[in-house]
C-alpha positions as CSV (number, residue, x, y, z in Angstrom):
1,X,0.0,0.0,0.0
2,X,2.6,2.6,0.8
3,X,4.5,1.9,-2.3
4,X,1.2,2.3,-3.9
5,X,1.0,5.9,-2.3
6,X,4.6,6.6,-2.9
7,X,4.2,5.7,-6.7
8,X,1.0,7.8,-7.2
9,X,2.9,10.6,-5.3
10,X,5.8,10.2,-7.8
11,X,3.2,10.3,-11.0
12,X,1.9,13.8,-9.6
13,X,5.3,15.3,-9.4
14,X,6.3,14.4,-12.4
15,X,5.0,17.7,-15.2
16,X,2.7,16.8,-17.9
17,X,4.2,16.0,-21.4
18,X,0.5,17.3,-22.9
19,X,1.5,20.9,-20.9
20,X,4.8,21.0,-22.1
21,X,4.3,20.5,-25.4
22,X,1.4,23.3,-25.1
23,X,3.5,25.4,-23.6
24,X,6.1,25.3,-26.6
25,X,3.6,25.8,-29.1
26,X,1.8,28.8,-26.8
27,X,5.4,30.5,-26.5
28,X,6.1,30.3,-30.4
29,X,2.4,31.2,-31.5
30,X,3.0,34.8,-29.1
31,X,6.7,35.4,-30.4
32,X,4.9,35.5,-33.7
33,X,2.0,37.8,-32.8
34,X,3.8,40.0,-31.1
35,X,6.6,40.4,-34.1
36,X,4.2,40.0,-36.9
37,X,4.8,41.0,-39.7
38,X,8.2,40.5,-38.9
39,X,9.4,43.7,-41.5
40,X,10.6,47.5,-42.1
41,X,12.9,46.5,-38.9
42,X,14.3,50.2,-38.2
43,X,16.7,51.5,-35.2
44,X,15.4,54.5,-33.7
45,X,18.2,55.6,-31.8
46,X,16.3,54.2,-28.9
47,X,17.3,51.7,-26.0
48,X,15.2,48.4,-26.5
49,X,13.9,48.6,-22.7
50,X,13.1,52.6,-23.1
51,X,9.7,52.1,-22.8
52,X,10.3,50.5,-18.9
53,X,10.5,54.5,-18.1
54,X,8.2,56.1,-20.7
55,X,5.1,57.3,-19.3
56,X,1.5,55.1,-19.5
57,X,0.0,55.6,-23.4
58,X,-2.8,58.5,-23.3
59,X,-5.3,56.1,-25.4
60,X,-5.7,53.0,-24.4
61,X,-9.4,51.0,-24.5
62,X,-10.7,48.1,-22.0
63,X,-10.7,45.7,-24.5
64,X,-7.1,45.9,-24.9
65,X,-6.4,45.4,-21.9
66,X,-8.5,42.4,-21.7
67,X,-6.4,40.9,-24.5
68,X,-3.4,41.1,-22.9
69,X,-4.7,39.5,-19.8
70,X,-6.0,37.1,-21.6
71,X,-3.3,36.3,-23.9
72,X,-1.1,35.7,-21.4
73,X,-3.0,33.7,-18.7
74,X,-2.6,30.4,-20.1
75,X,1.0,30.9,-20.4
76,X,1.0,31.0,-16.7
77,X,-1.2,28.5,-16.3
78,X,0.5,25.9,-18.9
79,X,3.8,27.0,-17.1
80,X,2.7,25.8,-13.7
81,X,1.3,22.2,-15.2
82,X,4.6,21.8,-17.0
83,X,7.0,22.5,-13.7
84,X,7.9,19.7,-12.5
85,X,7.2,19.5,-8.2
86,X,8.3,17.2,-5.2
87,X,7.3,17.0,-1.9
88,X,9.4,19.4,-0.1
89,X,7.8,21.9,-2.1
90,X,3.7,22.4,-2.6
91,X,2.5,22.9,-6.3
92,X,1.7,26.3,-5.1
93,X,5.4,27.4,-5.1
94,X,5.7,27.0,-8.9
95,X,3.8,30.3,-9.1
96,X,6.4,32.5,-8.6
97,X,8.2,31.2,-11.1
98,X,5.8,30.4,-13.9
99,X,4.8,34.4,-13.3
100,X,8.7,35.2,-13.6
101,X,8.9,33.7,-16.9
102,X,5.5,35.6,-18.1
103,X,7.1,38.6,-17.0
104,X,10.3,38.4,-18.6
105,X,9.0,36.6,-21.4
106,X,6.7,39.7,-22.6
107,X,9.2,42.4,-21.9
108,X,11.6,40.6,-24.5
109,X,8.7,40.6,-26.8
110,X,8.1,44.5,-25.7
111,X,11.8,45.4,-26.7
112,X,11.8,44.1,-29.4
113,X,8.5,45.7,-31.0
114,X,10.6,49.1,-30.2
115,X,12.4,47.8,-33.9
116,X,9.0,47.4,-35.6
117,X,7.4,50.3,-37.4
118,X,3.8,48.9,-37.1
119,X,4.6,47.8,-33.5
120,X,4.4,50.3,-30.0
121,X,6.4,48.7,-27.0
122,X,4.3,49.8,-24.0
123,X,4.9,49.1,-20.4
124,X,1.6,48.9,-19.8
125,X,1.0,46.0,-22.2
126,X,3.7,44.6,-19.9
127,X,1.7,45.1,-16.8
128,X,-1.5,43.6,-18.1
129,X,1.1,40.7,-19.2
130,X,2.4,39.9,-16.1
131,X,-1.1,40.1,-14.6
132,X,-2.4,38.1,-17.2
133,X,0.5,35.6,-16.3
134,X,-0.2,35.5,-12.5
135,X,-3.7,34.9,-13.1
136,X,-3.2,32.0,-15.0
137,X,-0.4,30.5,-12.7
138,X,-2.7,30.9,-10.0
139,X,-5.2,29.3,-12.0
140,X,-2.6,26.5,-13.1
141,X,-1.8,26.1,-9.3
142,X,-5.6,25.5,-8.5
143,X,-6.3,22.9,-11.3
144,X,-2.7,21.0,-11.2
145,X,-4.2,18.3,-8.5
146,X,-6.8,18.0,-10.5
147,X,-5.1,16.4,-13.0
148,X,-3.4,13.9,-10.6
149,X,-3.2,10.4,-10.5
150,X,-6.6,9.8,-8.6
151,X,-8.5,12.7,-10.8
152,X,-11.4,11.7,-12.9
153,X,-9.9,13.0,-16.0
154,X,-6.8,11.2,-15.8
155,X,-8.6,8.2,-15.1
156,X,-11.0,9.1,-18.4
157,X,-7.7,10.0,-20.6
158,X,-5.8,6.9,-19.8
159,X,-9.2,5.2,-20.4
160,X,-9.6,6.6,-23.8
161,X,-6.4,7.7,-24.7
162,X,-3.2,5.9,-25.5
163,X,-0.5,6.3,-23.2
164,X,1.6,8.1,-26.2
165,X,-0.9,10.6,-27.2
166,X,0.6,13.4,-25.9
167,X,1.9,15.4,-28.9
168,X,-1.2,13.7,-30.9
169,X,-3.3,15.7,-29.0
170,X,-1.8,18.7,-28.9
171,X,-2.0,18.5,-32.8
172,X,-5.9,17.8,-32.6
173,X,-6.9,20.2,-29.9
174,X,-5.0,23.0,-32.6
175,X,-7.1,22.0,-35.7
176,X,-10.1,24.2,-34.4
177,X,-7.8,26.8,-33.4
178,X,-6.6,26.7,-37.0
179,X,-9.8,27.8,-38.1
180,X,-10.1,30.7,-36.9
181,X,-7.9,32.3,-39.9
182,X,-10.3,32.9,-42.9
183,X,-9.4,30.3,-45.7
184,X,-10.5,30.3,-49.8
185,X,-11.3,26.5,-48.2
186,X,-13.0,24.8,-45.3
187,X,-9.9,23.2,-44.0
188,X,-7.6,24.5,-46.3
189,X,-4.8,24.4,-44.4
190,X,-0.8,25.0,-45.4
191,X,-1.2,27.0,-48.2
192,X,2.2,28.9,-48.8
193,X,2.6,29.2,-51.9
194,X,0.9,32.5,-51.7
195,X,3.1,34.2,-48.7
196,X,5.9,33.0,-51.2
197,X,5.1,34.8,-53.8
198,X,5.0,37.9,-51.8
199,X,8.5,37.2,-50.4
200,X,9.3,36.7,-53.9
201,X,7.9,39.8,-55.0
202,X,9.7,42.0,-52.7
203,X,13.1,40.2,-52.8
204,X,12.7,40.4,-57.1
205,X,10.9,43.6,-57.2
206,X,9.0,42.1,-59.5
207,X,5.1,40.8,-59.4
208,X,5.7,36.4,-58.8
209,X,2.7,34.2,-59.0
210,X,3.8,31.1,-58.4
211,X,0.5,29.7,-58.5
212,X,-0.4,30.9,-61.7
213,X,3.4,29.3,-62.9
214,X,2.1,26.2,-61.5
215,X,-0.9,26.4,-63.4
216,X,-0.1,27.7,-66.5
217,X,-2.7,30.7,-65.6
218,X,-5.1,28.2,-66.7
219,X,-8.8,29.6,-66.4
220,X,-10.8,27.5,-64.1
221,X,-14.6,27.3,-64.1
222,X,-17.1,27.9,-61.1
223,X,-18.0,23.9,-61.0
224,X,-13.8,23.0,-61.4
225,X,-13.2,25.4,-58.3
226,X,-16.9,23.7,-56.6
227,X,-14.9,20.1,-57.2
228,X,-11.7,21.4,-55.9
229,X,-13.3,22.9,-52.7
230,X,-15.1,19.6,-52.4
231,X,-12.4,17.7,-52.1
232,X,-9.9,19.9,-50.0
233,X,-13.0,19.4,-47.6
234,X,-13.3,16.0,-47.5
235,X,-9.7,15.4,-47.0
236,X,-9.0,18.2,-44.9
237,X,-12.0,16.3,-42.1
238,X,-11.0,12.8,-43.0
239,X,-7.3,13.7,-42.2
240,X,-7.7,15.1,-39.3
241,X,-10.3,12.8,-38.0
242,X,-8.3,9.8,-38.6
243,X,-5.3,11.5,-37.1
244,X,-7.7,11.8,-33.5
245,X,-8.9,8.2,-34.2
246,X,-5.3,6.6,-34.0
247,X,-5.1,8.2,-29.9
248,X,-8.4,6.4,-29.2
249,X,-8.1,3.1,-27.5
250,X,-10.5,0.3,-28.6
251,X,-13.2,0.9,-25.5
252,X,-13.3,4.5,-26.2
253,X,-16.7,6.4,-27.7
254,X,-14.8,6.8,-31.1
255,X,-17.5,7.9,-32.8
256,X,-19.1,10.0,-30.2
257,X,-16.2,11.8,-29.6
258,X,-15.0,12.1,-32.9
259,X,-18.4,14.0,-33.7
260,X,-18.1,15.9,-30.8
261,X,-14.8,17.3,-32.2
262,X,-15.8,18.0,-35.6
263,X,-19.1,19.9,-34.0
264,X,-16.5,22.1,-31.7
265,X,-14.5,22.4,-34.8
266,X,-17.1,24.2,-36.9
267,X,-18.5,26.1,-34.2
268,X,-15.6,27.7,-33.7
269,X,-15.1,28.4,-37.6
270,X,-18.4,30.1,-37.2
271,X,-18.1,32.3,-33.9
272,X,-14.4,33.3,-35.7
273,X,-15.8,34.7,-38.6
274,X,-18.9,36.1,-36.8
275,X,-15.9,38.2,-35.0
276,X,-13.6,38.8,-37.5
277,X,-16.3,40.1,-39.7
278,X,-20.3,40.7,-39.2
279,X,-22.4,38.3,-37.5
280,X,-24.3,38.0,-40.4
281,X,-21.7,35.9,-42.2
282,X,-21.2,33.7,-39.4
283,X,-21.9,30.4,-41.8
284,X,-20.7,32.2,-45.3
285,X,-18.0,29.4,-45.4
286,X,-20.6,26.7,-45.7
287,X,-21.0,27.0,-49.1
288,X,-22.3,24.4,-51.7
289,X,-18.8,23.1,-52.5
290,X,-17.9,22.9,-48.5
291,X,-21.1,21.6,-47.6
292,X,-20.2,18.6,-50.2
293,X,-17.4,17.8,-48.6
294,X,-18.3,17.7,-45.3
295,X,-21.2,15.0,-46.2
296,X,-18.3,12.9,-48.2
297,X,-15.8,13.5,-45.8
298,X,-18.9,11.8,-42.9
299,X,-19.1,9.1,-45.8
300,X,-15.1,7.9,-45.8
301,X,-14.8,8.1,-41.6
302,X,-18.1,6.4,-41.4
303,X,-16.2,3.4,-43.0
304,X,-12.4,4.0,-41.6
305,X,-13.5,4.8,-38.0
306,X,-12.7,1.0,-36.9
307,X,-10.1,0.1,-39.5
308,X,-7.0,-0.7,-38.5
309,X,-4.2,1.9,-36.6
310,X,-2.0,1.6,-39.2
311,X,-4.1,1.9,-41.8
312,X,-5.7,5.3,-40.4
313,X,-2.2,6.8,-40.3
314,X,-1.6,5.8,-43.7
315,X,-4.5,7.0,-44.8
316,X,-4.4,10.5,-42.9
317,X,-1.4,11.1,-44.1
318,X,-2.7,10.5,-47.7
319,X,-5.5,12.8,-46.9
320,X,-3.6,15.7,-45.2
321,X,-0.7,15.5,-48.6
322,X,-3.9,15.6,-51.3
323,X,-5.4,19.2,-49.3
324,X,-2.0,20.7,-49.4
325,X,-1.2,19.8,-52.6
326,X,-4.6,21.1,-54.1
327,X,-4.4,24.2,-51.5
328,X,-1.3,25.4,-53.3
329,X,-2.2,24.3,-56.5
330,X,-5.2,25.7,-57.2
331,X,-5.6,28.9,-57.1
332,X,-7.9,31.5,-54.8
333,X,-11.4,31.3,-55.6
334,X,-12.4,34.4,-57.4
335,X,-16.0,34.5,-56.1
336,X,-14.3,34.1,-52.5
337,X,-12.2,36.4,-53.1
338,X,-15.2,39.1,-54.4
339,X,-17.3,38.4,-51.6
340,X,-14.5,38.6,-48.5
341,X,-13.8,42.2,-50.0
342,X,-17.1,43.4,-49.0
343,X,-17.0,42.1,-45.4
344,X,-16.6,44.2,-42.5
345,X,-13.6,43.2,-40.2
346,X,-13.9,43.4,-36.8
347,X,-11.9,43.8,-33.8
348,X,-10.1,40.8,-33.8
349,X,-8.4,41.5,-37.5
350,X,-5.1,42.3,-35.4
351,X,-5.0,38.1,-34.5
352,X,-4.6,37.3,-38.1
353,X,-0.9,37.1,-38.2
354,X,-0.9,34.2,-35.3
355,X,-3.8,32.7,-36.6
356,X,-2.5,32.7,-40.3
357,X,0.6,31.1,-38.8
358,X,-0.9,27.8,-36.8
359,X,-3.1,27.5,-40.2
360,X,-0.1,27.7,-42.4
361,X,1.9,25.0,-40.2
362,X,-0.8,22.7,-38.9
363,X,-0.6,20.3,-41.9
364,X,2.6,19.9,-41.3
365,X,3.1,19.5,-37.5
366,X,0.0,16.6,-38.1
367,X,2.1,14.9,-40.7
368,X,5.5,15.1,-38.8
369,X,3.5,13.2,-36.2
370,X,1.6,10.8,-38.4
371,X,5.3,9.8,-40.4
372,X,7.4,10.2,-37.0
373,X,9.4,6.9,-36.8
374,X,8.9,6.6,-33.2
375,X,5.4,6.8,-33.9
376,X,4.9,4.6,-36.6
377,X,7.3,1.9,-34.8
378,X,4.5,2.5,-31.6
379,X,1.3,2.3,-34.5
380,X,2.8,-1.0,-36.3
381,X,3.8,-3.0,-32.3
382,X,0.6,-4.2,-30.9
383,X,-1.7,-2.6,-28.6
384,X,-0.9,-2.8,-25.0
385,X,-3.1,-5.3,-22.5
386,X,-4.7,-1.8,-21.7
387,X,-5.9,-1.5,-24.7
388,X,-7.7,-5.4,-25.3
389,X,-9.9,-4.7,-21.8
């Protein structure tokens, strides 16, 4: 019995490898943010950590401040689930430093923005920052035992889940965070050859459409662009779908949970384009050519929901390589393009840059851990007595 305790007390100490690979992601996806567009770097002759001593901005509005907080709060928080504790000192204690890092963390991004023309470094968006970061260690502090060996939600992920599905699911729980950047497709995702040909512009000084090189500027009709929407669609779901499926043990609700997911997925599209322009085009992305998609895309995981682990992978893989071969293929929609032009944008445009950046790199991260040796060696090795309960 008291090894029993000792080894559940051991389990608790030990950080969560879900959290820390959160926390990665979290720290890359506010470097980029706060340094977007990352251009017209200038030097104006001032210190980088000048704006420590400048006086508090004259215009500032509540729902900036808000932001901030709230940008920063689950930094804190994923800070104090990734720390790793012991006895001598209570989970509690890891507050002071998670806060620390938020703190220091956003006054490098501050400094830097001093180098950015389209960027104001601001000491108070360092306070509301820190706050923001103290807040969510507090909050991480509170819900760490929570999460320990005896919690319901461990027991519920280890029933459900395989024991390597850490970084799996970190890529699913992103895919409806992805959507929040306003794609030519419903799942759309990795298209760069677009953001080259801007680099490619400016470096040549010369107009470079690389998609209309690809293509030949070939004219496309209204039902080739319906097909090719259709199809990025389907994939785009059955991709990332399968990719969720292959962290499911065999006595989970796959298909319950699976829906579930998909359902949080495109509620989220809607309430981010409800924001990021009127609330009238909440569902504007749900066009014919999406809709389609969607009901083939229900069609192929209908009959690949219990197939094989390996097979899934395979398969998602295949899925994920077809969307981002057709997403920087193909190019824009013109009608998509028409239509988006007459939108209002709302508050929320200045998250573009982070969101355009997890939708650009999404595709990829899922496929680095669909291909992953490691994890193809763990998809092809049996499943563990767990597993066969």
């Amino acid at each position: 019995m008291t090894e029993k305790v000792e080894s559940q007390a051991a389990r608790s100490a030990v950080a969560s490898s879900f959290a820390r690979i959160s926390l990665v992601i979290y720290l890359l996806l506010i470097m980029y943010a706060s340094w977007y567009p990352f251009a017209g770097w200038r030097d104006l002759g001032l210190s980088a950590f000048a704006y420590l001593k400048a006086p508090l901005p004259h215009y500032w509005t509540v729902f900036d401040v808000w932001t901030n907080v709230a940008g920063y709060l689950p930094l804190g928080m994923l800070m104090v689930l990734a720390l790793p504790t012991s006895r001598r000192w209570s989970v509690y204690w890891a507050i002071v430093p998670a806060t620390l890092v938020g703190i220091l963390f956003s006054g490098t991004m501050e400094a830097v923005q001093t180098f950015l023309p389209t960027r104001v470094a601001s000491n108070l968006d360092l306070m509301t920052n820190s706050a923001g970061a103290l807040l969510g260690a507090v909050l991480g502090a509170f819900l760490r035992p929570r999460f320990g060996p005896d919690s319901r939600l461990l027991q519920l992920r280890e029933h459900w889940f395989n024991r390597e599905a850490s970084q799996g699911m970190v890529v699913v729980a992103l895919w409806p965070l992805a959507q929040i950047y306003p794609l030519s497709h419903l799942f759309g995702f990795g298209q760069f050859t677009s953001m080259l040909s801007t680099w490619l512009s400016d470096l040549l000084e010369q107009p470079v459409d690389l998609q209309g090189w690809i293509t030949n500027d070939i004219q496309f009709t209204a039902a080739q662009y319906w097909l090719t929407e259709t199809i990025i669609t389907a994939c785009g779901l059955t991709g990332a779908a399968l990719t969720f499926l292959i962290l499911l043990r065999k006595q989970a609700p796959k298909v319950q949970l699976t829906l579930l997911l998909i359902f949080v997925t495109l509620m989220t599209k809607a309430l981010a384009t409800a924001l990021l322009f009127a609330p009238d085009n909440a569902f504007v992305w749900l066009t014919p050519g999406s809709f389609g998609g969607l009901l083939i895309g229900g069609l192929m995981l209908g009959g690949l929901a219990f197939a094989p682990q390996l097979a899934q992978r395979r398969l998602a893989g295949l899925c994920l390589v077809i969307t981002l071969l057709l997403v920087n293929i193909m190019p824009d929609n013109p009608y998509y393009v028409e239509t988006q032009q007459t939108w209002t944008q709302g508050k929320f445009l200045n998250f573009n840059g982070v969101a355009q950046f997890l939708a650009l790199l999404w595709p990829f991260c899922t496929l680095w851990f669909l291909f992953h040796p490691l994890h193809r060696r763990r998809a092809a090795s049996k499943n563990s007595p767990q597993d066969s309960r």
